[in-house]
C-alpha positions in Angstrom: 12.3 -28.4 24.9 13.2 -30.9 22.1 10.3 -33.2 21.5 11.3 -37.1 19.5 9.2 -39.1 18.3 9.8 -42.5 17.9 7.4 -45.8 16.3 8.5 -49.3 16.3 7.9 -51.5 14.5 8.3 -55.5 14.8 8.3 -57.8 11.4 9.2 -61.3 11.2 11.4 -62.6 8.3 12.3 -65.7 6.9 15.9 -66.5 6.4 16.2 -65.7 2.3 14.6 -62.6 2.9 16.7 -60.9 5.5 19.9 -62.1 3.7 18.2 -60.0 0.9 17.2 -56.8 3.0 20.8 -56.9 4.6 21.7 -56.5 1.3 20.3 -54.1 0.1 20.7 -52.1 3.6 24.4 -52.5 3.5 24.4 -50.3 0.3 22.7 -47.3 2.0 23.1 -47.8 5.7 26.6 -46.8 7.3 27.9 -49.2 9.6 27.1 -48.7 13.3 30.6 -47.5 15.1 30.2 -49.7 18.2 29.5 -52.9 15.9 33.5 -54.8 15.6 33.6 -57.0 12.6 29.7 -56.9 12.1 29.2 -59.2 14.7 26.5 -57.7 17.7 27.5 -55.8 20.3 26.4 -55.4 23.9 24.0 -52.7 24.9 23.3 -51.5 28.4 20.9 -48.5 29.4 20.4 -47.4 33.2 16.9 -45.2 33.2 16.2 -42.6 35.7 12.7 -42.0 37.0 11.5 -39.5 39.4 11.3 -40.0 43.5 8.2 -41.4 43.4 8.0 -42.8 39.9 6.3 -40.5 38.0 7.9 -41.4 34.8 7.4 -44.5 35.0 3.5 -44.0 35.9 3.2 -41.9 33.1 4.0 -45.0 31.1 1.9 -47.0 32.2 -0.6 -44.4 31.5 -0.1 -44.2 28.3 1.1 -40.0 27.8 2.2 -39.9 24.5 4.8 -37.7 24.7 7.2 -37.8 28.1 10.8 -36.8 29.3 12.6 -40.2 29.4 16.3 -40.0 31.1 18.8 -42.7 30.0 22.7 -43.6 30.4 23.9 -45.9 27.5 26.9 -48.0 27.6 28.2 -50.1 24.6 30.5 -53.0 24.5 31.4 -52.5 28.1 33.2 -49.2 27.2 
């Protein structure tokens, strides 16, 4: 079985410097397929959980590591 790992991170930005890191991104980063005219784009994600939600208390307690089942939709499509 394939194992992902994933961290997130959150930063807050004022506006000069994310005009700056958009920048510099957009000379490196290839432009997301879904996105139309660099404008955002709608996302929608049905997640499935067991019969008695055992995923989801897995979550909640916190294993590390988990089987996660998701449908992804973009832009309606």
């Amino acid at each position: 079985m394939l194992k992902v790992s994933r961290v997130e991170n959150k930063f807050f930005f004022n506006q000069q410097d994310l005009y700056s890191l958009r920048e510099l991104l957009n000379n490196i980063m290839i432009i997301d397929p879904n996105s139309i005219d660099f404008e955002p784009y709608k996302i929608s994600s049905l997640y499935y959980d067991t019969e008695y939600d055992g995923d989801l208390a897995e979550k909640l307690d916190g294993v590390r590591y988990r089987e996660k089942y998701r449908v992804r939709i973009y832009n309606d499509n």
